[in-house]
mmCIF file of the protein (N, C-alpha, C, O) and its ligand, coordinates in Angstrom:
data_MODEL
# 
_entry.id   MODEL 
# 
loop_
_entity.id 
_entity.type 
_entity.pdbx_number_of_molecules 
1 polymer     1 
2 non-polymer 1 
# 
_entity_poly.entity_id                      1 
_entity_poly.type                           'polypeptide(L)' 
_entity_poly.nstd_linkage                   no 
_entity_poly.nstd_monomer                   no 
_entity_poly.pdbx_seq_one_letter_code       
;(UNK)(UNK)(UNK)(UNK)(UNK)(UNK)(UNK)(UNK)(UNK)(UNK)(UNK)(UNK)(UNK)(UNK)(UNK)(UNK)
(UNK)(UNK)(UNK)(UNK)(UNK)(UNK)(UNK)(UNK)(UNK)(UNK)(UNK)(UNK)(UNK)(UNK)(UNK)(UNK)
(UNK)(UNK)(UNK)(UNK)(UNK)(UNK)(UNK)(UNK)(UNK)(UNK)(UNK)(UNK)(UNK)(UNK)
;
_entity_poly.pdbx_seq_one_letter_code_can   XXXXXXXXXXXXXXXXXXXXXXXXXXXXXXXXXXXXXXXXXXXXXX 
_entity_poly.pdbx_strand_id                 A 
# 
loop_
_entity_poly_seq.entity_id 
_entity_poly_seq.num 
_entity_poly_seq.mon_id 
_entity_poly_seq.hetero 
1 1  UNK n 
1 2  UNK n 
1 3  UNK n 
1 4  UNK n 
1 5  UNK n 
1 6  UNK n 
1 7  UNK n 
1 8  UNK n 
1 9  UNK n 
1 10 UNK n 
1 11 UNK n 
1 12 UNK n 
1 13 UNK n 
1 14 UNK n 
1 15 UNK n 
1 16 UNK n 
1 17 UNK n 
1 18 UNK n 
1 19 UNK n 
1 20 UNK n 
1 21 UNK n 
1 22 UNK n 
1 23 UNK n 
1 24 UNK n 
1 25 UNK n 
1 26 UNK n 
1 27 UNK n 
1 28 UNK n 
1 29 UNK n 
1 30 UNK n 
1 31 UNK n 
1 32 UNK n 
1 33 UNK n 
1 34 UNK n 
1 35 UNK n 
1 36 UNK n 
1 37 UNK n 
1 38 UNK n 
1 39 UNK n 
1 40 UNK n 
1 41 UNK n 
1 42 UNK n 
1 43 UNK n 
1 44 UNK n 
1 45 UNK n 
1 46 UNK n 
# 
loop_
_struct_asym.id 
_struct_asym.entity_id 
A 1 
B 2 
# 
loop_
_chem_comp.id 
_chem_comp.type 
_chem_comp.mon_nstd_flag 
UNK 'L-peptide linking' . 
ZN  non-polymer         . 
# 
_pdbx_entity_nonpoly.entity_id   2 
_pdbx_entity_nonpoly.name        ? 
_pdbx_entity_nonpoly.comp_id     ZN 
# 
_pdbx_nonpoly_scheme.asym_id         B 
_pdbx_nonpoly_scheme.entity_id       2 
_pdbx_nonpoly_scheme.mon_id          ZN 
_pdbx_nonpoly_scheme.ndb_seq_num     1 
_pdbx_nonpoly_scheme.pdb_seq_num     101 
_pdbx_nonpoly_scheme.auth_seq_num    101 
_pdbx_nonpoly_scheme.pdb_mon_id      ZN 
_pdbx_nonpoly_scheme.auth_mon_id     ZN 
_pdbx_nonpoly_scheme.pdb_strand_id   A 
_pdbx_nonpoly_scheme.pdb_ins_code    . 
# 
loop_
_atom_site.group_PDB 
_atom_site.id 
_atom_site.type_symbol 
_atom_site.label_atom_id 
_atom_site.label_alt_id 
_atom_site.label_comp_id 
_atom_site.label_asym_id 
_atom_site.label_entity_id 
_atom_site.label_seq_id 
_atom_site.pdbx_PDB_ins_code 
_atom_site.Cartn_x 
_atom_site.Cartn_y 
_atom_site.Cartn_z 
_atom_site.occupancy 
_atom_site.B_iso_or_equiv 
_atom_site.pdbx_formal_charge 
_atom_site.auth_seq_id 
_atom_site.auth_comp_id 
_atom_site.auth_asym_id 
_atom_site.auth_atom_id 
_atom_site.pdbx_PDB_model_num 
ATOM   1   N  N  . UNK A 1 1  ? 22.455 1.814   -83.125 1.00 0.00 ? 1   UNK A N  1 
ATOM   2   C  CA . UNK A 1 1  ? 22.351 0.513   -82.468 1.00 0.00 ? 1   UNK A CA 1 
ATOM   3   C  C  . UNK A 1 1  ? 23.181 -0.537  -83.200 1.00 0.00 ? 1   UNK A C  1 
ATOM   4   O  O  . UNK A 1 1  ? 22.707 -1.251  -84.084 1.00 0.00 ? 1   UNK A O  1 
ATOM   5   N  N  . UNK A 1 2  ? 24.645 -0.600  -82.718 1.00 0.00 ? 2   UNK A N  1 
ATOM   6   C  CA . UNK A 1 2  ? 25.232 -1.337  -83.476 1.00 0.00 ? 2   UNK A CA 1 
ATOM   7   C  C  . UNK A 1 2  ? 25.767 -2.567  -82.461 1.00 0.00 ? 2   UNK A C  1 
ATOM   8   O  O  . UNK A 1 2  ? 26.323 -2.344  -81.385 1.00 0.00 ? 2   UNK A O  1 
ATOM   9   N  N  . UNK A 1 3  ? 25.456 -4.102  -83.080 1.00 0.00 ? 3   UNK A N  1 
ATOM   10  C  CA . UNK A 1 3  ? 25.529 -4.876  -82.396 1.00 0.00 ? 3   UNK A CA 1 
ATOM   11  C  C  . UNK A 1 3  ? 26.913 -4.899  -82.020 1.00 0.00 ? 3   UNK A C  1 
ATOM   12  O  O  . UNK A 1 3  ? 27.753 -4.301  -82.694 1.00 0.00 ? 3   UNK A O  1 
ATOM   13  N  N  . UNK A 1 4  ? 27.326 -5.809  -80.574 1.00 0.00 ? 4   UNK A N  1 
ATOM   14  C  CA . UNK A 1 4  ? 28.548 -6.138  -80.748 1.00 0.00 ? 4   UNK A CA 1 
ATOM   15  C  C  . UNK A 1 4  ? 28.849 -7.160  -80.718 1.00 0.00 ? 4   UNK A C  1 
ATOM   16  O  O  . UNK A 1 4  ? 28.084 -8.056  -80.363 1.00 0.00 ? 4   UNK A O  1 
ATOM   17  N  N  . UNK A 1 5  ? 30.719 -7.454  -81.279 1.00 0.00 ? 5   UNK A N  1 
ATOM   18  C  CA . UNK A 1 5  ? 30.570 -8.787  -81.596 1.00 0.00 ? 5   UNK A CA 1 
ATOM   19  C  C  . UNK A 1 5  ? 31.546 -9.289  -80.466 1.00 0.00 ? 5   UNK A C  1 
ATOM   20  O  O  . UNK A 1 5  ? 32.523 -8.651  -80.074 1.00 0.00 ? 5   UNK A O  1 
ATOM   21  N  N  . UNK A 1 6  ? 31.192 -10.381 -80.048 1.00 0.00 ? 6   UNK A N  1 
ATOM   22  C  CA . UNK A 1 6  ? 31.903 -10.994 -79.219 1.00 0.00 ? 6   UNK A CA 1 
ATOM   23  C  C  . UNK A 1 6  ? 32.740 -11.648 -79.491 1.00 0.00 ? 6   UNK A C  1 
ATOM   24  O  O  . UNK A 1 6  ? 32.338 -12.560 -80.213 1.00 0.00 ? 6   UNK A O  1 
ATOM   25  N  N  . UNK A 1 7  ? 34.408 -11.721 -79.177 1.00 0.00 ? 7   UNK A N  1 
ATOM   26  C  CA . UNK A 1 7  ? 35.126 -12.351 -79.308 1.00 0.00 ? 7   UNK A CA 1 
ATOM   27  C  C  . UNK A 1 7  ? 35.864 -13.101 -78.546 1.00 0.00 ? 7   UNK A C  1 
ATOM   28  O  O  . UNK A 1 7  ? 36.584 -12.348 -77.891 1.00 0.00 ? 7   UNK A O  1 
ATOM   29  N  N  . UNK A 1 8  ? 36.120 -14.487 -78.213 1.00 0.00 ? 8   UNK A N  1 
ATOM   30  C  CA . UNK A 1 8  ? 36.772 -15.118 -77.573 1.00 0.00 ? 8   UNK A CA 1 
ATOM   31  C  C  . UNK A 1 8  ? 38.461 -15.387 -77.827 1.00 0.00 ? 8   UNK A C  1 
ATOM   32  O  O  . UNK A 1 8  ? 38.615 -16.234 -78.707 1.00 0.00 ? 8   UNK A O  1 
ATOM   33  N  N  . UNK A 1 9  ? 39.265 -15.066 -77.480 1.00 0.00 ? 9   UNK A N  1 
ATOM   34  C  CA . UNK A 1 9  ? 40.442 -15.328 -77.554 1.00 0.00 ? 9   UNK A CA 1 
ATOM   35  C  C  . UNK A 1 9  ? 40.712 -16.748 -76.776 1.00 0.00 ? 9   UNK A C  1 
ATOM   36  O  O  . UNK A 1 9  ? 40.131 -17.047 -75.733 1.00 0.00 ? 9   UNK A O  1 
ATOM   37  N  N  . UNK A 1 10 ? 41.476 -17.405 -77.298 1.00 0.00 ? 10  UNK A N  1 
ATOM   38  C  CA . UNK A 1 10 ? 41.861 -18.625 -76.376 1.00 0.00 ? 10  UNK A CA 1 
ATOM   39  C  C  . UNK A 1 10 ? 43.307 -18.732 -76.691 1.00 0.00 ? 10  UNK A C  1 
ATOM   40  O  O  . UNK A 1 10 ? 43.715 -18.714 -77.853 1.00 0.00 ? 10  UNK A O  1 
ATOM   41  N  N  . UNK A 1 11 ? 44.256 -18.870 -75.427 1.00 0.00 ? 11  UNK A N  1 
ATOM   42  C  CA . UNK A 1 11 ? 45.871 -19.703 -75.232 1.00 0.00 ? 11  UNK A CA 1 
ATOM   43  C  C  . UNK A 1 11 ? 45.887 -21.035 -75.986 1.00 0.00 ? 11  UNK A C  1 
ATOM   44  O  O  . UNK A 1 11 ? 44.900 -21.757 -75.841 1.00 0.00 ? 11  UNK A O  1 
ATOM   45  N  N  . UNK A 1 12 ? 47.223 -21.588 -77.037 1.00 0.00 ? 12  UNK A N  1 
ATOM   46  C  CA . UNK A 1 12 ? 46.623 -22.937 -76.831 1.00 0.00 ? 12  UNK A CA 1 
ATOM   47  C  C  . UNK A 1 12 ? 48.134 -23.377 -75.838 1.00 0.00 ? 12  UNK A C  1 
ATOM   48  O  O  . UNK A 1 12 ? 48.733 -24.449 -75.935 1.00 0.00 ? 12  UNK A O  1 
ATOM   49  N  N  . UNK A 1 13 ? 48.430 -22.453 -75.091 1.00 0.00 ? 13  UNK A N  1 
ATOM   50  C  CA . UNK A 1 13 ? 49.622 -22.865 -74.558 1.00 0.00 ? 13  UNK A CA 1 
ATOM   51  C  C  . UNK A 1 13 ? 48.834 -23.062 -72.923 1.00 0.00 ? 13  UNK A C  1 
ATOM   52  O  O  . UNK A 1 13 ? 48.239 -24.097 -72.624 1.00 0.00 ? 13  UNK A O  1 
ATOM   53  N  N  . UNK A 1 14 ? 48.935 -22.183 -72.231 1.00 0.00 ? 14  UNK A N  1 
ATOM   54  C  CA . UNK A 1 14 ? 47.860 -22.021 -70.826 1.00 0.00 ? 14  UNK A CA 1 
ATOM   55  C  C  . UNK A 1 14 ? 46.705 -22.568 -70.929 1.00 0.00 ? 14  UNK A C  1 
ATOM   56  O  O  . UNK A 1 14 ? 46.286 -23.366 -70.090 1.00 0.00 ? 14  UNK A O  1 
ATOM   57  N  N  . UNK A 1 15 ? 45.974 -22.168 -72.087 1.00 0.00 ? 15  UNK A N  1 
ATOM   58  C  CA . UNK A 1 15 ? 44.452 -22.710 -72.114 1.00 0.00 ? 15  UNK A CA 1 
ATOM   59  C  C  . UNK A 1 15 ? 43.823 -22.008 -71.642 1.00 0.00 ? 15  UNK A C  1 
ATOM   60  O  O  . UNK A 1 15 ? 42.972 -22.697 -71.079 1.00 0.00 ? 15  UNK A O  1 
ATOM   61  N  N  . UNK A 1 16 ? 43.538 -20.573 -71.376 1.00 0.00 ? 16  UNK A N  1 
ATOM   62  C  CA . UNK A 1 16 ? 43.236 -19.504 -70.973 1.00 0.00 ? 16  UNK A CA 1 
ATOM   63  C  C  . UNK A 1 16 ? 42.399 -18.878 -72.366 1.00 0.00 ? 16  UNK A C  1 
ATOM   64  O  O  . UNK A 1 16 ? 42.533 -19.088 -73.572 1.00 0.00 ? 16  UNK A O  1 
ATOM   65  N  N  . UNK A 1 17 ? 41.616 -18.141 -71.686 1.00 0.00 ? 17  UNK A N  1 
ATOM   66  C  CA . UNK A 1 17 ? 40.210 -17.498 -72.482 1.00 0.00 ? 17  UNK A CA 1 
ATOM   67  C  C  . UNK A 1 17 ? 39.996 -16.412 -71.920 1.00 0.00 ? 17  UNK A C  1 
ATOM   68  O  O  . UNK A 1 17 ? 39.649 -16.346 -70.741 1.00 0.00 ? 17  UNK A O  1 
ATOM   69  N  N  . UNK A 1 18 ? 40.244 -14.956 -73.002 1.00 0.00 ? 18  UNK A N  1 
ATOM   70  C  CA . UNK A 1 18 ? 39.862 -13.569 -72.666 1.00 0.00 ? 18  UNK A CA 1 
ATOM   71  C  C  . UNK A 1 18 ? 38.516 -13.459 -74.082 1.00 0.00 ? 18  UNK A C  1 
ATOM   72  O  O  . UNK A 1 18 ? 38.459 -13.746 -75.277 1.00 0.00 ? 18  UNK A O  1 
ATOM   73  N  N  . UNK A 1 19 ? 37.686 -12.920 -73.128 1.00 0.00 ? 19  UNK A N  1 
ATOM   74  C  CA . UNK A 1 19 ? 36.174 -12.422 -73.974 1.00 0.00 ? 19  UNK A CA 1 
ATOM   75  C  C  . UNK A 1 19 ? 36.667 -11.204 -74.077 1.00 0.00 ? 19  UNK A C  1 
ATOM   76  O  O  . UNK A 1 19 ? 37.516 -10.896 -73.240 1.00 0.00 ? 19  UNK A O  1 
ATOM   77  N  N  . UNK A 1 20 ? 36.222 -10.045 -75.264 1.00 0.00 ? 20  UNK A N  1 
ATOM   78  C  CA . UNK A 1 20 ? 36.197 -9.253  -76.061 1.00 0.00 ? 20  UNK A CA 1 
ATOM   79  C  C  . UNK A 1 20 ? 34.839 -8.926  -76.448 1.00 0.00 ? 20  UNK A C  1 
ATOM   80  O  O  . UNK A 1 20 ? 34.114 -9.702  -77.071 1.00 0.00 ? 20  UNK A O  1 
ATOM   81  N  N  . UNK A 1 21 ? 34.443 -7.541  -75.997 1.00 0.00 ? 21  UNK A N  1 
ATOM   82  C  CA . UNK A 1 21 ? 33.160 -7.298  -76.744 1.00 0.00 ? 21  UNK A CA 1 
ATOM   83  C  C  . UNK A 1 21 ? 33.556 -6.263  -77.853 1.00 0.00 ? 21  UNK A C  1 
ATOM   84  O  O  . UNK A 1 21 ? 32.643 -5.671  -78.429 1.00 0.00 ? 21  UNK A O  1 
ATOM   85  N  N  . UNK A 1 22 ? 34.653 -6.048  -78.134 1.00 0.00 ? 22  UNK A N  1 
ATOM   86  C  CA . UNK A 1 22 ? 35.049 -4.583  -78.872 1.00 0.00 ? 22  UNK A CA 1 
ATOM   87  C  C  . UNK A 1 22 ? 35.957 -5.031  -79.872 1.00 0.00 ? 22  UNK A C  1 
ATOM   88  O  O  . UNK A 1 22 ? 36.719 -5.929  -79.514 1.00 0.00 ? 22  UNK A O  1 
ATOM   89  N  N  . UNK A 1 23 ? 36.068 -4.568  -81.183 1.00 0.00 ? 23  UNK A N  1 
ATOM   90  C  CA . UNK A 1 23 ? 36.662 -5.156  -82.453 1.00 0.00 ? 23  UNK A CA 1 
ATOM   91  C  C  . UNK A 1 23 ? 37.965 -4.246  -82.062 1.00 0.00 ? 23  UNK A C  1 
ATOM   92  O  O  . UNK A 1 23 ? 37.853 -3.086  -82.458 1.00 0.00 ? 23  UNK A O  1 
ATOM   93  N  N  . UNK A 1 24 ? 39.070 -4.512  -81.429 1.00 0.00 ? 24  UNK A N  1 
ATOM   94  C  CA . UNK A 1 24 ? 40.207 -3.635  -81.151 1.00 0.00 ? 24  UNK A CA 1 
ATOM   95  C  C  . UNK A 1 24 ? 41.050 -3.531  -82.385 1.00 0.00 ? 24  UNK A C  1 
ATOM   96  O  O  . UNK A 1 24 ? 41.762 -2.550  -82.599 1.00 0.00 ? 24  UNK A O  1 
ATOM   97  N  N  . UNK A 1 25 ? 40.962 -4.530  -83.175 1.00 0.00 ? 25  UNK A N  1 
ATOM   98  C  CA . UNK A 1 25 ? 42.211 -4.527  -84.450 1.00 0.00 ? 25  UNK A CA 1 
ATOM   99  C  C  . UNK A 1 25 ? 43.566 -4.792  -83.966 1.00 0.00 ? 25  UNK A C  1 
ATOM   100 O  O  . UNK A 1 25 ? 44.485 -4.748  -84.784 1.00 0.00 ? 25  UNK A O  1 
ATOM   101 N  N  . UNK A 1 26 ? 43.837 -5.093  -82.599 1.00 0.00 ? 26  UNK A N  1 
ATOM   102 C  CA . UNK A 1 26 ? 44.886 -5.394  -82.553 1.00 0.00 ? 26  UNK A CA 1 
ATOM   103 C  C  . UNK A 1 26 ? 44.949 -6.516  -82.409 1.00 0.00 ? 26  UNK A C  1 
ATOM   104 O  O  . UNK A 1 26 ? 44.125 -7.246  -82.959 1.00 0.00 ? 26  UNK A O  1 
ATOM   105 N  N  . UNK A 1 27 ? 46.082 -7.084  -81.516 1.00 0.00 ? 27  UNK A N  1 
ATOM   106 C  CA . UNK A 1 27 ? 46.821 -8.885  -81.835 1.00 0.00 ? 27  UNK A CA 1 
ATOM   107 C  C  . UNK A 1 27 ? 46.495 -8.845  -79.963 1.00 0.00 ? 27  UNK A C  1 
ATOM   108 O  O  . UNK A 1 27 ? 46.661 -7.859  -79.245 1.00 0.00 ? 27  UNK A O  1 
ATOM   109 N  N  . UNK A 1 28 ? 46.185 -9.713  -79.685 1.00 0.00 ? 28  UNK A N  1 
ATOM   110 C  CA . UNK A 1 28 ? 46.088 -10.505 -77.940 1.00 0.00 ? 28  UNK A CA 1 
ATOM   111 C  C  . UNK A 1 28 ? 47.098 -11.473 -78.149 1.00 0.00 ? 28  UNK A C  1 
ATOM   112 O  O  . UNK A 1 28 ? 47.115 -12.307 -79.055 1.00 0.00 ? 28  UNK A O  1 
ATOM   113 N  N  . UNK A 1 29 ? 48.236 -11.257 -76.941 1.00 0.00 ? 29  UNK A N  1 
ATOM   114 C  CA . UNK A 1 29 ? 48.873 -12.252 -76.753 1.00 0.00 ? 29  UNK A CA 1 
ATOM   115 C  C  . UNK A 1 29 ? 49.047 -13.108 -75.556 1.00 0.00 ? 29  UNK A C  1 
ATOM   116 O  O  . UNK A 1 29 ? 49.005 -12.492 -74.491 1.00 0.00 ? 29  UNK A O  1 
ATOM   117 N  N  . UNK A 1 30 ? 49.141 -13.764 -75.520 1.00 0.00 ? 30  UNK A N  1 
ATOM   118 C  CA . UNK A 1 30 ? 49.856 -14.801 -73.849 1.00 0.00 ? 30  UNK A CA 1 
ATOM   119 C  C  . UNK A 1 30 ? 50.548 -15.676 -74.157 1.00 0.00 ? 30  UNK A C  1 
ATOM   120 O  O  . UNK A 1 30 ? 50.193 -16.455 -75.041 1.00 0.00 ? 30  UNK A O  1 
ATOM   121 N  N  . UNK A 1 31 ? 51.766 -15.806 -73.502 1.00 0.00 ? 31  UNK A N  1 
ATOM   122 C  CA . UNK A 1 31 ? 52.517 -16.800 -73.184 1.00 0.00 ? 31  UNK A CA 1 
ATOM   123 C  C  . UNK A 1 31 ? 53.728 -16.494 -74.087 1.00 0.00 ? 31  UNK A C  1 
ATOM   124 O  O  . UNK A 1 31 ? 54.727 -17.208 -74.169 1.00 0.00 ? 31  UNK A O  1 
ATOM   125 N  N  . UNK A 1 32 ? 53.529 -15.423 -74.707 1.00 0.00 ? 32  UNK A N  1 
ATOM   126 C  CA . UNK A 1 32 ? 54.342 -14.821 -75.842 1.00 0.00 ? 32  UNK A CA 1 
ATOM   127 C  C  . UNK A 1 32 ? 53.867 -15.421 -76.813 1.00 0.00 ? 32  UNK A C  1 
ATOM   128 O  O  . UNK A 1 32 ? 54.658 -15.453 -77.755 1.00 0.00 ? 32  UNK A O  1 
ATOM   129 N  N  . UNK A 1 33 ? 52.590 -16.079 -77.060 1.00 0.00 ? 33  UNK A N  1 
ATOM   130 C  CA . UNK A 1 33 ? 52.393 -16.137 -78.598 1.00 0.00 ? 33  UNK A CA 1 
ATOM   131 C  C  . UNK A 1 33 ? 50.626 -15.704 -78.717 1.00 0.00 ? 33  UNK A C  1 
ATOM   132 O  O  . UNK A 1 33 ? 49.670 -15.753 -77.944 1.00 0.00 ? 33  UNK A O  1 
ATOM   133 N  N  . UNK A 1 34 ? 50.815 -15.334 -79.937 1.00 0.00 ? 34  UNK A N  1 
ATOM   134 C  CA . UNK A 1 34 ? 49.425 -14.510 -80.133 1.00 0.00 ? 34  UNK A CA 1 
ATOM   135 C  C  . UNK A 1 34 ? 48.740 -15.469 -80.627 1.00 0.00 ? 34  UNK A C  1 
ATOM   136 O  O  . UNK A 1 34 ? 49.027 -16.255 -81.530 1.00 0.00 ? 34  UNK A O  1 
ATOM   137 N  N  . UNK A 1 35 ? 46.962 -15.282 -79.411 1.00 0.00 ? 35  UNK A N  1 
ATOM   138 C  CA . UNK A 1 35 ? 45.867 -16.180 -78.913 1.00 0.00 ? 35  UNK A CA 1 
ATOM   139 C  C  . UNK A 1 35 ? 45.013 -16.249 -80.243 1.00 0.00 ? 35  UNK A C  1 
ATOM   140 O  O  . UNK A 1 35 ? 44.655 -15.313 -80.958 1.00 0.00 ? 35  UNK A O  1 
ATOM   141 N  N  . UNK A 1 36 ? 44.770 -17.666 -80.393 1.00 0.00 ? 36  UNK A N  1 
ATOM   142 C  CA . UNK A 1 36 ? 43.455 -17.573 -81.368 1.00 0.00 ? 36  UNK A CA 1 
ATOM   143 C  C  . UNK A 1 36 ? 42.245 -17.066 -80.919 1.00 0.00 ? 36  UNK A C  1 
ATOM   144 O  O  . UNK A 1 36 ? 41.974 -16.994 -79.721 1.00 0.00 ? 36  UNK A O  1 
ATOM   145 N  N  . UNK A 1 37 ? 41.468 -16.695 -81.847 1.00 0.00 ? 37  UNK A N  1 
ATOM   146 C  CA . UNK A 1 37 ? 39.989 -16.403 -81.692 1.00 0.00 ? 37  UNK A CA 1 
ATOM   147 C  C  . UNK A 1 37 ? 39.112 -17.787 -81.965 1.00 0.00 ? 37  UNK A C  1 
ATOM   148 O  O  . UNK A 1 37 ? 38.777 -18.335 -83.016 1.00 0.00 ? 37  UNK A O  1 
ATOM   149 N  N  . UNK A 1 38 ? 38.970 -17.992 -81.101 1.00 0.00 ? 38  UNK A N  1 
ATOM   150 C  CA . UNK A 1 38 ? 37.511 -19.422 -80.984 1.00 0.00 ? 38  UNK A CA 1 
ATOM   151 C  C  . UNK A 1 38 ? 36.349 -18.839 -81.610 1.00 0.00 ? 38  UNK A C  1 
ATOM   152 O  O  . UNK A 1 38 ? 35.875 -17.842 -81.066 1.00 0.00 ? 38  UNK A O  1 
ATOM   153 N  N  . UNK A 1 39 ? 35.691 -19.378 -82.879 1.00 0.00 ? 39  UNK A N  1 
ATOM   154 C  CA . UNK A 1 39 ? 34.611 -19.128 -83.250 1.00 0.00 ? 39  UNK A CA 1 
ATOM   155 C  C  . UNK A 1 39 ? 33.237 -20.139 -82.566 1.00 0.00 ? 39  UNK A C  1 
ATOM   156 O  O  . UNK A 1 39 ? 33.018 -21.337 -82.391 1.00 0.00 ? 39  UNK A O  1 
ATOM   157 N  N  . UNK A 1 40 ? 32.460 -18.712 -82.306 1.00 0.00 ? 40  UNK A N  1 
ATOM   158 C  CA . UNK A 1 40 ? 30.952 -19.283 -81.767 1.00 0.00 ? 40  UNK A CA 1 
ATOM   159 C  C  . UNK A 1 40 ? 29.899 -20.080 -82.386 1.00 0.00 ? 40  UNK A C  1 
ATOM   160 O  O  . UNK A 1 40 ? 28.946 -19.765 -83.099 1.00 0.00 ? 40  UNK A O  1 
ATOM   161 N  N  . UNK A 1 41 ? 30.373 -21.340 -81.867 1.00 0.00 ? 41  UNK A N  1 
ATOM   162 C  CA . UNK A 1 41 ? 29.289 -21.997 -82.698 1.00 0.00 ? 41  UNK A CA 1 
ATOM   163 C  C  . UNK A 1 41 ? 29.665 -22.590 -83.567 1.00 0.00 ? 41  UNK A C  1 
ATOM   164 O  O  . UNK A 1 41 ? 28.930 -22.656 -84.552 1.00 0.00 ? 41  UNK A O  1 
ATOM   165 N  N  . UNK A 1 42 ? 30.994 -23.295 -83.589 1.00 0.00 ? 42  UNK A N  1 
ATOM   166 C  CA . UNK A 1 42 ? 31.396 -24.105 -84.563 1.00 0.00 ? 42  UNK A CA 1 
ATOM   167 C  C  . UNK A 1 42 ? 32.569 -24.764 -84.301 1.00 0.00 ? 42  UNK A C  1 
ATOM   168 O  O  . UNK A 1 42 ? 33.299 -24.300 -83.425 1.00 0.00 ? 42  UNK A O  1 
ATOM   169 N  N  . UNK A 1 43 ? 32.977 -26.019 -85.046 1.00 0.00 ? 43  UNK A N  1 
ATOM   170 C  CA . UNK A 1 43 ? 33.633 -27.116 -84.058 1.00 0.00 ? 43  UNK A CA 1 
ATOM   171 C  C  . UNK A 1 43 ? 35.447 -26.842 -84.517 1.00 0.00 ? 43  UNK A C  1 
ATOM   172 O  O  . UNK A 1 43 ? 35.730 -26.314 -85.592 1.00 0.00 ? 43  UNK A O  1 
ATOM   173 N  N  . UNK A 1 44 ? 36.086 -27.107 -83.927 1.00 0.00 ? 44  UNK A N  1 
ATOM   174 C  CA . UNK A 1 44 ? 37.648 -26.496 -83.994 1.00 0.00 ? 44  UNK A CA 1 
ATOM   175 C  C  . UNK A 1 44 ? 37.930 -26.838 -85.064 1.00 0.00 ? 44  UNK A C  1 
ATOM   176 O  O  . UNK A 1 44 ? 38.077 -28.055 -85.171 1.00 0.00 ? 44  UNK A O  1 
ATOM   177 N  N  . UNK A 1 45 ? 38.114 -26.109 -86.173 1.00 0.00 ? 45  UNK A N  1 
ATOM   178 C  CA . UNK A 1 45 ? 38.932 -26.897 -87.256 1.00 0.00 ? 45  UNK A CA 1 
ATOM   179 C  C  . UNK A 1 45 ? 40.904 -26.338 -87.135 1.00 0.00 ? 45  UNK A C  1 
ATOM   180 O  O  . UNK A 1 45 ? 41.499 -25.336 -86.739 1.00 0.00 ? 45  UNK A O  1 
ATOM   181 N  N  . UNK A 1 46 ? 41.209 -27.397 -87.608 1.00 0.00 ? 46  UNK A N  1 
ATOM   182 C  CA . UNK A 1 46 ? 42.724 -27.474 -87.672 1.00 0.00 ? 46  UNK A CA 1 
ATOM   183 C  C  . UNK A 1 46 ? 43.488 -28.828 -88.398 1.00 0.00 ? 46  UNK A C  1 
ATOM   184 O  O  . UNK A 1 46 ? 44.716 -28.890 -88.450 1.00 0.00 ? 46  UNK A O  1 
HETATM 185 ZN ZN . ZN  B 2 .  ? 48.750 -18.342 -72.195 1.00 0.00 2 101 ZN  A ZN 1 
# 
């Protein structure tokens, strides 16, 4: 019973959001540049 973790990817070009329930290890891209991961539950730092 292994939890999973959810991951949000977000564009900051489109502004587009792909959910992830699966730790793939790879890179998500759009727009040709690779999407941050939005953390749950905590406010944007940058
Ligand atoms: Zn995009």
């Amino acid at each position: 019973m292994s939890d999973r973790v959810k991951r949000i990817y977000f564009c900051r070009h489109c502004g587009s959001e792909l959910e992830f329930l699966k730790d793939g290890g790879g890179h998500i891209f759009c727009c040709g540049e690779e999407m941050i991961i939005k953390k749950p539950g905590s406010n944007s730092e940058e």
